[in-house]
N, CA, C and O atoms as a GROMACS GRO file, in nm:
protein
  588
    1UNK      N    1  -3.908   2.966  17.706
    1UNK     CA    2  -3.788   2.892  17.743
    1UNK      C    3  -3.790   2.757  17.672
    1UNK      O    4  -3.887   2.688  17.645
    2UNK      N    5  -3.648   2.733  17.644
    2UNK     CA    6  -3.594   2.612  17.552
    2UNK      C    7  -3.642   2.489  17.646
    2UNK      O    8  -3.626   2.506  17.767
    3UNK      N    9  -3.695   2.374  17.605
    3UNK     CA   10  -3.709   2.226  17.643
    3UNK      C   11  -3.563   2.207  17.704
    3UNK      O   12  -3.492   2.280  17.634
    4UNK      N   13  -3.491   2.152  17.790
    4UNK     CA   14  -3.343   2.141  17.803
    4UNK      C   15  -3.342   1.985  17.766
    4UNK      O   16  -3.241   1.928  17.725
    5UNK      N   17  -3.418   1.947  17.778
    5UNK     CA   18  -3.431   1.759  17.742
    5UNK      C   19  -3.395   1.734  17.643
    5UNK      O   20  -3.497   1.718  17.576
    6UNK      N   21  -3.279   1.714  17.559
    6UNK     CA   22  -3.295   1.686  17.391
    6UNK      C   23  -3.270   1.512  17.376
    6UNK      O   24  -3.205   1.454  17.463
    7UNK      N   25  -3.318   1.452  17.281
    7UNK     CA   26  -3.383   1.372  17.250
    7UNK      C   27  -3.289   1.290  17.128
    7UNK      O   28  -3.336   1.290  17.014
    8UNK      N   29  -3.152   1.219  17.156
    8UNK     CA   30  -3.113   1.212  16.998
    8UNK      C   31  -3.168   1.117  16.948
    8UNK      O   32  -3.162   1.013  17.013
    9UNK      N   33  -3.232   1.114  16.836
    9UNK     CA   34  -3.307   1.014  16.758
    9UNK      C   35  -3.261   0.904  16.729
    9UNK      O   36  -3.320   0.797  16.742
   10UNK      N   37  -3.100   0.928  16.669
   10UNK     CA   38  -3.068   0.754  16.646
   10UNK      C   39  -3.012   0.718  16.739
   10UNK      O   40  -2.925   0.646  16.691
   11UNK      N   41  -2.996   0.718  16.884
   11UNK     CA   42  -2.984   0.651  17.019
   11UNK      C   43  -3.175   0.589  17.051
   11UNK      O   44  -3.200   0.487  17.115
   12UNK      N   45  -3.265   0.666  16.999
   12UNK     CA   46  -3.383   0.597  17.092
   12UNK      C   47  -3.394   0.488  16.950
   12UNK      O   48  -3.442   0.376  16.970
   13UNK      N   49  -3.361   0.515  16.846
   13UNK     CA   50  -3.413   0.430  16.706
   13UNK      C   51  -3.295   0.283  16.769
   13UNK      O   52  -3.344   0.177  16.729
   14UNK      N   53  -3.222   0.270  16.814
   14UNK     CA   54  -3.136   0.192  16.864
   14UNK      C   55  -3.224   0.110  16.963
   14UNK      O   56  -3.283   0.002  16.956
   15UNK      N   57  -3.211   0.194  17.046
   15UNK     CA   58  -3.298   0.139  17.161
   15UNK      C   59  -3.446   0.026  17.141
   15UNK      O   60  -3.470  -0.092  17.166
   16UNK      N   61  -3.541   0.174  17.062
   16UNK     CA   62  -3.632   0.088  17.028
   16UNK      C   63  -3.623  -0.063  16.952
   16UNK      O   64  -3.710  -0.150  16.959
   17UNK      N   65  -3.464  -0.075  16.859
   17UNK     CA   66  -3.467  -0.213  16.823
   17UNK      C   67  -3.429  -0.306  16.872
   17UNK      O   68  -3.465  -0.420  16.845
   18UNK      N   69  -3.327  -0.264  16.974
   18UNK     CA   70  -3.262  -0.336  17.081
   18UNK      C   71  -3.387  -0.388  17.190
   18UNK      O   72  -3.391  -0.507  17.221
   19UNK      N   73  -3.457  -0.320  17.228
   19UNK     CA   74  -3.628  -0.395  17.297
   19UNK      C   75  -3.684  -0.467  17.212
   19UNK      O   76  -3.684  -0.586  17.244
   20UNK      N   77  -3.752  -0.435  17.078
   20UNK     CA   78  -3.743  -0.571  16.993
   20UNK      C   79  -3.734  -0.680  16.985
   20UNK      O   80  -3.819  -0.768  16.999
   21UNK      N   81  -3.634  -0.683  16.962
   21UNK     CA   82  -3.533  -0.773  16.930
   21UNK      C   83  -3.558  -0.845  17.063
   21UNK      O   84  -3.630  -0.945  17.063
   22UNK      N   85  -3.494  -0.793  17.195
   22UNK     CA   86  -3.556  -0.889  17.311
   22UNK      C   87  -3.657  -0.945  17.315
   22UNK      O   88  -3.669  -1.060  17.357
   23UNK      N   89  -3.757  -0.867  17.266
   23UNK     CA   90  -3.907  -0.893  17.261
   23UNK      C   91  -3.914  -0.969  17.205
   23UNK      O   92  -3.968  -1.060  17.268
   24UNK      N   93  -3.883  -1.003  17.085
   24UNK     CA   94  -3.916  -1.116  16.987
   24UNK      C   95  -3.819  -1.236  17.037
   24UNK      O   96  -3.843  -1.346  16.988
   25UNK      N   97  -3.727  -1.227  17.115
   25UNK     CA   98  -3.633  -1.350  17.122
   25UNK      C   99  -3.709  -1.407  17.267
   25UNK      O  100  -3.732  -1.527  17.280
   26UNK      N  101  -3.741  -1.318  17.361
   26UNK     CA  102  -3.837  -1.367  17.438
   26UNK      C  103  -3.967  -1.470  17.391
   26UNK      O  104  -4.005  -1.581  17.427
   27UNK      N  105  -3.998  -1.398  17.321
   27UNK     CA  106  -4.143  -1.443  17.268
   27UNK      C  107  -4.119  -1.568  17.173
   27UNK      O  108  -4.198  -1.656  17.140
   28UNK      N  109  -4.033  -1.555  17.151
   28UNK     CA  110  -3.950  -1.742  17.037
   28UNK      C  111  -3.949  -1.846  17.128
   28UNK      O  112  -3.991  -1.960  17.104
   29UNK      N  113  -3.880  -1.791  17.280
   29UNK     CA  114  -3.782  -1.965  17.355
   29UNK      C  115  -3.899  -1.923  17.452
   29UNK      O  116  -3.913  -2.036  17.498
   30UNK      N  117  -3.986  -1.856  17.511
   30UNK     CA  118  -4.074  -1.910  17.600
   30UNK      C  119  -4.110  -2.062  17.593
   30UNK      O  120  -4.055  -2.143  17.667
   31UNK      N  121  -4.224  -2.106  17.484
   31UNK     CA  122  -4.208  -2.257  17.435
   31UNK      C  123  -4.152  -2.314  17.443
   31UNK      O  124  -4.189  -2.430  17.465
   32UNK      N  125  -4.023  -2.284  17.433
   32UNK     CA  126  -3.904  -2.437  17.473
   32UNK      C  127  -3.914  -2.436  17.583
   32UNK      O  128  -3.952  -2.542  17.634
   33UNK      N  129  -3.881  -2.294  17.694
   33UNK     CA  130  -3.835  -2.307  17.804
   33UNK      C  131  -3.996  -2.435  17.894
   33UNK      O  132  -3.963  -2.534  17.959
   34UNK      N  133  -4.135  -2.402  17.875
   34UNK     CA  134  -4.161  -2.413  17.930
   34UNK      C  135  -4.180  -2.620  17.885
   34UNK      O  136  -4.183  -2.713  17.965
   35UNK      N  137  -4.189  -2.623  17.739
   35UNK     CA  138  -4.171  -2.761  17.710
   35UNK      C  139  -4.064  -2.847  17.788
   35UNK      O  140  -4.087  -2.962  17.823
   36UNK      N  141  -3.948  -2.783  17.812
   36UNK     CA  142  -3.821  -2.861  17.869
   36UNK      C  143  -3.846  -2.944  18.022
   36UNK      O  144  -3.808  -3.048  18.075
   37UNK      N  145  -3.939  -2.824  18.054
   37UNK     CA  146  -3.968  -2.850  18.250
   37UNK      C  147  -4.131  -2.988  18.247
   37UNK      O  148  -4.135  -3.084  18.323
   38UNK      N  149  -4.204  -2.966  18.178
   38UNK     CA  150  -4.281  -3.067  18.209
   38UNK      C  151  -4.276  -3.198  18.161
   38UNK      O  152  -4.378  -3.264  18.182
   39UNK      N  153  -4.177  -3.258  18.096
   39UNK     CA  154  -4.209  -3.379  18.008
   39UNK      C  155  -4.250  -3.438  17.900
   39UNK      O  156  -4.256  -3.551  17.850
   40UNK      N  157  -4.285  -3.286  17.868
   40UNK     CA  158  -4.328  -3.295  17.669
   40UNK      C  159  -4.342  -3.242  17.629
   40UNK      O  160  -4.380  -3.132  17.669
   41UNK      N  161  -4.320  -3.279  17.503
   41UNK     CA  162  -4.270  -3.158  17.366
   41UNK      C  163  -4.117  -3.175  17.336
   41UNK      O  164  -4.054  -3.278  17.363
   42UNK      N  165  -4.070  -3.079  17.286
   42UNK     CA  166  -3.928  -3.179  17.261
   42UNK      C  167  -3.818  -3.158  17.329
   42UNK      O  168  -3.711  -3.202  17.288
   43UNK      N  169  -3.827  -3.103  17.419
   43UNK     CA  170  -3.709  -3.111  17.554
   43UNK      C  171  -3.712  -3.179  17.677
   43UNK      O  172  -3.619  -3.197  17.755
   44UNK      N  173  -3.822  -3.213  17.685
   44UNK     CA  174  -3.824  -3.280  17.781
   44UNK      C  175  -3.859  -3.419  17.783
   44UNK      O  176  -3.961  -3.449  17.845
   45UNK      N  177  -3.812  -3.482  17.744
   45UNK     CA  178  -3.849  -3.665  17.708
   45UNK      C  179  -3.721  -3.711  17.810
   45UNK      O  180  -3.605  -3.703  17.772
   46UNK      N  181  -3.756  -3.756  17.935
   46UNK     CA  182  -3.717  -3.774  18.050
   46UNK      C  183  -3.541  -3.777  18.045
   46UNK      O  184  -3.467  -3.873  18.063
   47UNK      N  185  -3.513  -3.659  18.018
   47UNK     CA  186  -3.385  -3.653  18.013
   47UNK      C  187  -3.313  -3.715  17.901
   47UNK      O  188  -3.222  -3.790  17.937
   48UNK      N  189  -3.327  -3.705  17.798
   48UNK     CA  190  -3.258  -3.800  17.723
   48UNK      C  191  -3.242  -3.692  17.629
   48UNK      O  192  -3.342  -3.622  17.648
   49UNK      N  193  -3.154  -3.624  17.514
   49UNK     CA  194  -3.128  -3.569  17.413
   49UNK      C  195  -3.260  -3.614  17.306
   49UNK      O  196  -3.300  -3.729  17.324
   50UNK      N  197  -3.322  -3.546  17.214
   50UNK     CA  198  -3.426  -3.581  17.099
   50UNK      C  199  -3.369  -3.637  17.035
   50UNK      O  200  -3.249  -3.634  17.061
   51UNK      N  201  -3.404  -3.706  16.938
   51UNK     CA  202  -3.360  -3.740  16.809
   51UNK      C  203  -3.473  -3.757  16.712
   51UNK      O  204  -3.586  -3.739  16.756
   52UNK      N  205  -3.459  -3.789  16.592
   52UNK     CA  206  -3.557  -3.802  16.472
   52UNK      C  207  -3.466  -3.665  16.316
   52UNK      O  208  -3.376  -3.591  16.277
   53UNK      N  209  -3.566  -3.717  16.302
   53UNK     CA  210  -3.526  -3.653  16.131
   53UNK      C  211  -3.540  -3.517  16.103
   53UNK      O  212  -3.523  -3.470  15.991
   54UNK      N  213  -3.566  -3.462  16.190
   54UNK     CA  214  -3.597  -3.298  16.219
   54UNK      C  215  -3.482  -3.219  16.274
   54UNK      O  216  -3.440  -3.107  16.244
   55UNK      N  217  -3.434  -3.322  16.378
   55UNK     CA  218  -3.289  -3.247  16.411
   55UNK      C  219  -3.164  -3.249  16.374
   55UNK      O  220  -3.073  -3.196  16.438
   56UNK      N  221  -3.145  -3.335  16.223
   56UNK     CA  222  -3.032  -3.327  16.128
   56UNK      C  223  -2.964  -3.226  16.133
   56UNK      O  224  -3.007  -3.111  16.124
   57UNK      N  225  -2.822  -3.266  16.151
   57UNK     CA  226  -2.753  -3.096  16.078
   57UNK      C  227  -2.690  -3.145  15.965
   57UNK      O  228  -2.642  -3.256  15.943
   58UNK      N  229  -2.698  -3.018  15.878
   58UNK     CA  230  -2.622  -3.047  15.741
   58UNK      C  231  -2.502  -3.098  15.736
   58UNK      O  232  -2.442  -3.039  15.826
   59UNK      N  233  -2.413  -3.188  15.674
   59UNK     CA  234  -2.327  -3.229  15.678
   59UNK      C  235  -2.254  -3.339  15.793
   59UNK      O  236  -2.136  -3.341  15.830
   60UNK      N  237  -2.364  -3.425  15.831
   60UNK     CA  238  -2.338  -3.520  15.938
   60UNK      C  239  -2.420  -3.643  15.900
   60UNK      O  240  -2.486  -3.589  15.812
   61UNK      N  241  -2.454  -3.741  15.900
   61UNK     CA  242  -2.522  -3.874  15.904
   61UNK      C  243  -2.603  -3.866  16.042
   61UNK      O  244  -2.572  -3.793  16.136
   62UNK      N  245  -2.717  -3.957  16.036
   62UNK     CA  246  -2.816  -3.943  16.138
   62UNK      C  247  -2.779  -4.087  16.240
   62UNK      O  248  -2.866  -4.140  16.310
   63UNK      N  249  -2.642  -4.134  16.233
   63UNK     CA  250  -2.565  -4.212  16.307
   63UNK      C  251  -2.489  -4.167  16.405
   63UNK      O  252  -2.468  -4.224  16.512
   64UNK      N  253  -2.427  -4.016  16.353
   64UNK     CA  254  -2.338  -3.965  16.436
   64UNK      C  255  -2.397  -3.881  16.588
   64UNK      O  256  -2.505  -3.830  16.617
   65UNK      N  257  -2.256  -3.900  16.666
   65UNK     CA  258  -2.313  -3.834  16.794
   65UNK      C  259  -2.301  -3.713  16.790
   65UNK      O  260  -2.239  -3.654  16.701
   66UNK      N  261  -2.390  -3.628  16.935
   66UNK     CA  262  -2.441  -3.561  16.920
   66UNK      C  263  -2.324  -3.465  16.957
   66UNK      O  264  -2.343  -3.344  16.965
   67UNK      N  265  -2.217  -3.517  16.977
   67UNK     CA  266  -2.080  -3.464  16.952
   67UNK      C  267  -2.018  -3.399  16.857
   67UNK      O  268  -1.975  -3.284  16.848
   68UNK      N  269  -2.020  -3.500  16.777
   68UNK     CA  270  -1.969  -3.474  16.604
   68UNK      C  271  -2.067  -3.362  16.538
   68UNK      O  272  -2.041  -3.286  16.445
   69UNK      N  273  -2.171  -3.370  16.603
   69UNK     CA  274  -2.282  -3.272  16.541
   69UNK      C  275  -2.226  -3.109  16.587
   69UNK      O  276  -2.224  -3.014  16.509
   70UNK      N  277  -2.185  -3.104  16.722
   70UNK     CA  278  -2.187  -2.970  16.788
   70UNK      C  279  -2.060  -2.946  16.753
   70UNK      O  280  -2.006  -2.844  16.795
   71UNK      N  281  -2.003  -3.019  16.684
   71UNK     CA  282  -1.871  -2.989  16.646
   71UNK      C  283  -1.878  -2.936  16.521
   71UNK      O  284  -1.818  -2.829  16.515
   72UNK      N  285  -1.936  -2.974  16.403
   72UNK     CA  286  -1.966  -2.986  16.254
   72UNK      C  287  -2.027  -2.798  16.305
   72UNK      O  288  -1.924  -2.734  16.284
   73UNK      N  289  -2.094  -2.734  16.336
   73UNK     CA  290  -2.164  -2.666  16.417
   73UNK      C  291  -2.064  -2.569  16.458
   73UNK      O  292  -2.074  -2.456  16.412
   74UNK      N  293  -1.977  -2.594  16.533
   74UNK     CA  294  -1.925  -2.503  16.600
   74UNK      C  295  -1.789  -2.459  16.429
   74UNK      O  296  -1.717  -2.360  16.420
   75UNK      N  297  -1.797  -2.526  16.371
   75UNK     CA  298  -1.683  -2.531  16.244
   75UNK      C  299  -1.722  -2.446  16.197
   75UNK      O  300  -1.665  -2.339  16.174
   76UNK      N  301  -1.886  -2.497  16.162
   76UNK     CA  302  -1.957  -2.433  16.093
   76UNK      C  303  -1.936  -2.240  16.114
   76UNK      O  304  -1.887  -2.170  16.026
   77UNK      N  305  -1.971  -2.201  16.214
   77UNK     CA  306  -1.966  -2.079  16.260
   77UNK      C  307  -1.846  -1.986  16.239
   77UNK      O  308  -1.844  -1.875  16.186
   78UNK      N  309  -1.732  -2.069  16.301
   78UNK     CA  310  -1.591  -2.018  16.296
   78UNK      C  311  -1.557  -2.009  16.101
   78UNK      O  312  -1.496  -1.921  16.040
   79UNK      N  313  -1.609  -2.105  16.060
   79UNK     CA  314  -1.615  -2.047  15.925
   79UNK      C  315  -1.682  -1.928  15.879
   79UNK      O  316  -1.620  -1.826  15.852
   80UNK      N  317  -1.810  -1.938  15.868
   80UNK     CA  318  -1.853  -1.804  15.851
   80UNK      C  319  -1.844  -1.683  15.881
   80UNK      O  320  -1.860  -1.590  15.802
   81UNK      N  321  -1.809  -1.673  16.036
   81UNK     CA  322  -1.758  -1.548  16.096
   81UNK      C  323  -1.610  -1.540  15.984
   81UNK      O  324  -1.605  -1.450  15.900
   82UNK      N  325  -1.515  -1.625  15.995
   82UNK     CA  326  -1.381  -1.571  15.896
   82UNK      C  327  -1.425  -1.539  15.754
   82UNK      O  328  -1.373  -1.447  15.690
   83UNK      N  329  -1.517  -1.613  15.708
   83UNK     CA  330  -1.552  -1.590  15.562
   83UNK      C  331  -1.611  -1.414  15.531
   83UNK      O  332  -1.583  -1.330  15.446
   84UNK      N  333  -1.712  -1.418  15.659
   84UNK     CA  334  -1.760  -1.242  15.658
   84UNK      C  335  -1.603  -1.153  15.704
   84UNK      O  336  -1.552  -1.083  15.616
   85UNK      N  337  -1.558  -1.159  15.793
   85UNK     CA  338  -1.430  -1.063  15.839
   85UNK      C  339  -1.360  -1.053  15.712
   85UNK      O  340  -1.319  -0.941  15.682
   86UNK      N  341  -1.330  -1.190  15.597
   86UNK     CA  342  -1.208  -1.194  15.512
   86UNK      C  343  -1.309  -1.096  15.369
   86UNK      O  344  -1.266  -1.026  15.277
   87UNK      N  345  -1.403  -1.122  15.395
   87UNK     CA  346  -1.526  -1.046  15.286
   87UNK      C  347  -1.531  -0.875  15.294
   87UNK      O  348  -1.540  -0.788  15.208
   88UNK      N  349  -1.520  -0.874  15.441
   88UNK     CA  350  -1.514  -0.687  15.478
   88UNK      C  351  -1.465  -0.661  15.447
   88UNK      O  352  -1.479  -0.572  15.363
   89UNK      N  353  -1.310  -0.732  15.494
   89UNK     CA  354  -1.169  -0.670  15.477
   89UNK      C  355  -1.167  -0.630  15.349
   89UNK      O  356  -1.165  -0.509  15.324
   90UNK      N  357  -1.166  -0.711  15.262
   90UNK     CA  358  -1.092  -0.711  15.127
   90UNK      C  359  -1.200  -0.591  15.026
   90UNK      O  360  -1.176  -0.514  14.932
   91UNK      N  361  -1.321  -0.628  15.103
   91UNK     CA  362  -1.423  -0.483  15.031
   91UNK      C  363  -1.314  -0.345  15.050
   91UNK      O  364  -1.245  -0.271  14.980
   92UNK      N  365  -1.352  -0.367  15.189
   92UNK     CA  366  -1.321  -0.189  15.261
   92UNK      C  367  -1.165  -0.192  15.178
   92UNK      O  368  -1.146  -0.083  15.124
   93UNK      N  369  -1.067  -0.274  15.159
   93UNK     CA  370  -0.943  -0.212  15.085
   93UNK      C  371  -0.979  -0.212  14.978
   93UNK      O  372  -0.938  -0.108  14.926
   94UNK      N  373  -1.043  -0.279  14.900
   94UNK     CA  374  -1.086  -0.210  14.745
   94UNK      C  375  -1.145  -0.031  14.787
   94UNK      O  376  -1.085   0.077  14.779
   95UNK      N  377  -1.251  -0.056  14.820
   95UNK     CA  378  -1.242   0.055  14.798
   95UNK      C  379  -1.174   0.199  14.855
   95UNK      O  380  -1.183   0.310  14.803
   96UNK      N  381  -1.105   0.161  14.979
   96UNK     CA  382  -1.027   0.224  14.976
   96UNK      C  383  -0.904   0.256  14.899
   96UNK      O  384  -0.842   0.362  14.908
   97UNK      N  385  -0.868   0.144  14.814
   97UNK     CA  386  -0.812   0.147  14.673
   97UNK      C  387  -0.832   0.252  14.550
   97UNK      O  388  -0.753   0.330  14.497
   98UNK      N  389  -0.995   0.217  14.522
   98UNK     CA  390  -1.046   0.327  14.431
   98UNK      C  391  -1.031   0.509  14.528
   98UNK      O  392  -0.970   0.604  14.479
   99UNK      N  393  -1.072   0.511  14.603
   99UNK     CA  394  -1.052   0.657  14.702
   99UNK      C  395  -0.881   0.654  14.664
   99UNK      O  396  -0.848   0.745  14.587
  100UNK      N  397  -0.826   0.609  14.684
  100UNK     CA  398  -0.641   0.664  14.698
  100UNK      C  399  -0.620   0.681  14.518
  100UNK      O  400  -0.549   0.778  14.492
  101UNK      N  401  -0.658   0.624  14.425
  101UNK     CA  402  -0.663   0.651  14.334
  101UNK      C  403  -0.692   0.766  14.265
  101UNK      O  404  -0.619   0.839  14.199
  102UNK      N  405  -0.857   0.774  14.300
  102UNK     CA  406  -0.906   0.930  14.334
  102UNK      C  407  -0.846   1.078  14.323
  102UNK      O  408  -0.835   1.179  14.254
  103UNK      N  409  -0.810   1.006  14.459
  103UNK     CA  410  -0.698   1.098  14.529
  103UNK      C  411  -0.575   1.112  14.449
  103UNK      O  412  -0.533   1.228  14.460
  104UNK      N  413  -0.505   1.042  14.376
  104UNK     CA  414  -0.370   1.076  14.303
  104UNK      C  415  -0.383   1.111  14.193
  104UNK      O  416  -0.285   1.163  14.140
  105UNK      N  417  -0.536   1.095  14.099
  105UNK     CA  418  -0.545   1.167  13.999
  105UNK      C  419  -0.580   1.293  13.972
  105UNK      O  420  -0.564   1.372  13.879
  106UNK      N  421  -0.649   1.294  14.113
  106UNK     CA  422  -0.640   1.461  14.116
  106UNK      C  423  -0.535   1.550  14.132
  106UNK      O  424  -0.516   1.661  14.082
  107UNK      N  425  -0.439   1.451  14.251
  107UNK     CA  426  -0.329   1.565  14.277
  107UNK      C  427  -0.243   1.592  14.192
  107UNK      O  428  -0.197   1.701  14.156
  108UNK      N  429  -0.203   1.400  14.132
  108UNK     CA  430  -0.121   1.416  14.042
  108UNK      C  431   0.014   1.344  14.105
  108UNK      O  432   0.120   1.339  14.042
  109UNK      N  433  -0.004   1.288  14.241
  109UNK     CA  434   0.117   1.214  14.304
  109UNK      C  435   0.092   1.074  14.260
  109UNK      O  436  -0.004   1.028  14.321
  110UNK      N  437   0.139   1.000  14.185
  110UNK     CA  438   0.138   0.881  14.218
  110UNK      C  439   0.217   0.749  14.301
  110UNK      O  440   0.198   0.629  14.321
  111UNK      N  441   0.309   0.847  14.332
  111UNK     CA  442   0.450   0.713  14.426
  111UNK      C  443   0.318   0.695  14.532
  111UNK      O  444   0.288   0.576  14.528
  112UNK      N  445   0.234   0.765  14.620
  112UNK     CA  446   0.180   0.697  14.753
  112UNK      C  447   0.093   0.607  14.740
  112UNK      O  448   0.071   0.516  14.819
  113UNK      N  449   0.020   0.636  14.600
  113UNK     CA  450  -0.078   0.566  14.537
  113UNK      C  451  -0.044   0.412  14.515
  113UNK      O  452  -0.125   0.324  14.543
  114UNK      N  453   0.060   0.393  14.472
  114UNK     CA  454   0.145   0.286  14.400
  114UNK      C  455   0.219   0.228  14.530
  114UNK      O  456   0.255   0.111  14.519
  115UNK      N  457   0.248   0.298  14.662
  115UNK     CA  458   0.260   0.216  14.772
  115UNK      C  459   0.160   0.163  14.817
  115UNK      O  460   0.163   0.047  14.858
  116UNK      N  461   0.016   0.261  14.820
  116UNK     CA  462  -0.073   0.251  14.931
  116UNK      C  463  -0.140   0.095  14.836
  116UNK      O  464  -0.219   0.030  14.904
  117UNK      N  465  -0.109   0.037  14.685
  117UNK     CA  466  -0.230  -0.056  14.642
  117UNK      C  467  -0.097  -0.167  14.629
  117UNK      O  468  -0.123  -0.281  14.590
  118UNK      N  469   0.041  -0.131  14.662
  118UNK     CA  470   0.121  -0.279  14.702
  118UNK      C  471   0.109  -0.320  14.832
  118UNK      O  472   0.127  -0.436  14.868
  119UNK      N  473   0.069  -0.202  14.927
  119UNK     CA  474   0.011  -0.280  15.053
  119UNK      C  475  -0.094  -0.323  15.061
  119UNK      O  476  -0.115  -0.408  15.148
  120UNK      N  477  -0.211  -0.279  14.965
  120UNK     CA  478  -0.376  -0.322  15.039
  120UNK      C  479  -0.335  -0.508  14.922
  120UNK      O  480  -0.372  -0.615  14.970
  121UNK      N  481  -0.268  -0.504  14.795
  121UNK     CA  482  -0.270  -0.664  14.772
  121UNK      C  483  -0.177  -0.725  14.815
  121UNK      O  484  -0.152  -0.836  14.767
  122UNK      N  485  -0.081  -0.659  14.944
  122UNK     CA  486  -0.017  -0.781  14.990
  122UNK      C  487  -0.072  -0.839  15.133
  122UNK      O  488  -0.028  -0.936  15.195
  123UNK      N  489  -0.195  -0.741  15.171
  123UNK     CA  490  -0.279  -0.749  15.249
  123UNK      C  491  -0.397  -0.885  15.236
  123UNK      O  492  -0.450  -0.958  15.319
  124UNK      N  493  -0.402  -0.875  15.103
  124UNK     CA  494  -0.535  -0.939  15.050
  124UNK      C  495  -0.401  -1.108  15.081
  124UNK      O  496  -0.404  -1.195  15.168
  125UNK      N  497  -0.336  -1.093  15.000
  125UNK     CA  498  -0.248  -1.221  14.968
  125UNK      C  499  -0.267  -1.307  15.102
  125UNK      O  500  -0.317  -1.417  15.128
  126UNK      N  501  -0.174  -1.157  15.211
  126UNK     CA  502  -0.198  -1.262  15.336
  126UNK      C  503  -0.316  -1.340  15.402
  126UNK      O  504  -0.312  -1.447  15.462
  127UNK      N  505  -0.426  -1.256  15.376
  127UNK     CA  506  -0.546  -1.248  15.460
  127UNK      C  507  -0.621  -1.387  15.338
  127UNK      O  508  -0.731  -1.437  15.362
  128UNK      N  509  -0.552  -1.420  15.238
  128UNK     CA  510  -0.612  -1.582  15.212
  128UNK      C  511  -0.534  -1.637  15.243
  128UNK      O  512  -0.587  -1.744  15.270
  129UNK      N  513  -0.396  -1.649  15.270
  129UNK     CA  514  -0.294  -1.772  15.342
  129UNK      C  515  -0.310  -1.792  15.452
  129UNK      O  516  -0.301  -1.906  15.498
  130UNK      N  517  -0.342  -1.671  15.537
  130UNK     CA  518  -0.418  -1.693  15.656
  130UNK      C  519  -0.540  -1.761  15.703
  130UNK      O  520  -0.565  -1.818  15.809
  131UNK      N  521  -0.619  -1.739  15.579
  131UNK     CA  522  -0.756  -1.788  15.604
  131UNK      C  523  -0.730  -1.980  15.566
  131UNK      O  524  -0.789  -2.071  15.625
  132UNK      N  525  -0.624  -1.996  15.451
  132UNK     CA  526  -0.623  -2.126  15.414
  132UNK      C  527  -0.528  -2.233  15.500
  132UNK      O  528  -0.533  -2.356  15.499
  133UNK      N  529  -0.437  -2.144  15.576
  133UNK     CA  530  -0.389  -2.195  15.760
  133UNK      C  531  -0.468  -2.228  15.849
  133UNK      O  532  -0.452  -2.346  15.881
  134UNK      N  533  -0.563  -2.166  15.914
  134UNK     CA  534  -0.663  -2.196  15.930
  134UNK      C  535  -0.785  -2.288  15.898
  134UNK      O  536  -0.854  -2.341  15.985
  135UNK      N  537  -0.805  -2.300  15.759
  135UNK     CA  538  -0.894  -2.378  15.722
  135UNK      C  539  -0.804  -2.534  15.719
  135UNK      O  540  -0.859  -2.642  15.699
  136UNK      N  541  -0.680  -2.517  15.739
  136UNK     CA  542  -0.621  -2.637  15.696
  136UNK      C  543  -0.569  -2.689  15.871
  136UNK      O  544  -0.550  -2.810  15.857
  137UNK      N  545  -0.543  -2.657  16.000
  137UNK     CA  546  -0.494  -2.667  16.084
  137UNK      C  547  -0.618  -2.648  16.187
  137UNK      O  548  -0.654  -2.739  16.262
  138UNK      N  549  -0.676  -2.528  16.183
  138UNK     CA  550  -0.773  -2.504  16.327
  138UNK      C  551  -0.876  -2.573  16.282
  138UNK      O  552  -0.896  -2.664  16.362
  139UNK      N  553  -0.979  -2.577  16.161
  139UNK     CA  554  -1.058  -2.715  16.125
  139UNK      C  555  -1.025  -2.827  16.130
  139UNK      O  556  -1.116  -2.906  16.155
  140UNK      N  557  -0.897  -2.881  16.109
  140UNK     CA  558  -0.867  -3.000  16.116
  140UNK      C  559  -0.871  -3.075  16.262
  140UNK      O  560  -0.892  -3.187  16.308
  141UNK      N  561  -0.849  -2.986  16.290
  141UNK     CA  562  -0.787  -3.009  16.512
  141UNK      C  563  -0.968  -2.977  16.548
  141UNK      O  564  -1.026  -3.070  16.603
  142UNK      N  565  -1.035  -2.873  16.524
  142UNK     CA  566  -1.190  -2.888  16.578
  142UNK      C  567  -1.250  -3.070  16.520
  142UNK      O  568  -1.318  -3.154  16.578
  143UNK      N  569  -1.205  -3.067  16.425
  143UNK     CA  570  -1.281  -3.184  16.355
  143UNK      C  571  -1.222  -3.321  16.454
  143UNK      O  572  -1.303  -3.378  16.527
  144UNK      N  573  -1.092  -3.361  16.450
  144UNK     CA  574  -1.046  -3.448  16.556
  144UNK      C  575  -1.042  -3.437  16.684
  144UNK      O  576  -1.004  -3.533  16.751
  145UNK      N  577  -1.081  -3.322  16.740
  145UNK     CA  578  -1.163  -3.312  16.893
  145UNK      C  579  -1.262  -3.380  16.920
  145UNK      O  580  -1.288  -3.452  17.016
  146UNK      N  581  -1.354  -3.333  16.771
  146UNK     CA  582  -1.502  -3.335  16.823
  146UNK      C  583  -1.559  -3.475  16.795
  146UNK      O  584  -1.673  -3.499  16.835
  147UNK      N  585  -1.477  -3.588  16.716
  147UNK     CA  586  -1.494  -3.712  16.657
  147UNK      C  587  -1.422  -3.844  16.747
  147UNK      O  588  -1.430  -3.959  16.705
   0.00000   0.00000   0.00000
């Protein structure tokens, strides 16, 4: 008789990295956590935020508050996340570009072909006016929040 238990491999290969991954993020902030509670090390200096030359962030002066910092920071992020999304996008329609191409030289249709690549570059067009709306309005307004 058959095992009835089956076992799918890339659900436990998941798993196993997903424990990991805890594991190791555990094993990183223990140290802080326990530095923060007694009074030393660098979270705990009787309540007061750290400072020194170690906790610079790029693109700030070691004058500014610790405001302007979490702001510069939080920019920071919202950029990159749009920079990767506007990076996918425009991959995955290339090549879904080359595939529809593919596809019409084999069949031999080209009108869908010739629709399907005036939509993926009027796609692209928008998806930088969008991105440069953004970079010009929602950065601007994070930046005068956070200053």
């Amino acid at each position: 008789m058959k095992n009835s238990i089956s076992i799918n491999y890339l659900t436990l290969h998941r798993w196993t990295i997903a424990l990991l991954m805890a594991l190791l993020c555990f094993y990183l902030f223990i140290p802080e956590f326990s530095y923060a509670g007694n009074g030393s090390g660098s979270g705990g200096s009787g309540g007061l935020l750290p400072t020194g030359s170690a906790l610079d962030v790029p693109g700030t002066s070691e004058s500014d508050s610790w405001v302007k910092k979490f702001g510069f920071i939080i920019r920071l992020v919202i950029f990159i996340i749009c920079i990767a999304a506007l990076g996918l996008g425009i991959g995955d329609s290339i090549f879904s570009l080359f595939r529809t191409i593919n596809d019409a030289r084999q069949s031999g249709e080209w009108g869908p072909a010739m629709k399907n690549i005036g939509i993926v570059m009027a796609g692209i067009v928008f998806a930088i006016v969008l991105f440069g709306i953004l970079n010009e309005f929602v950065f601007a307004a994070i930046e005068k929040f956070f200053t």
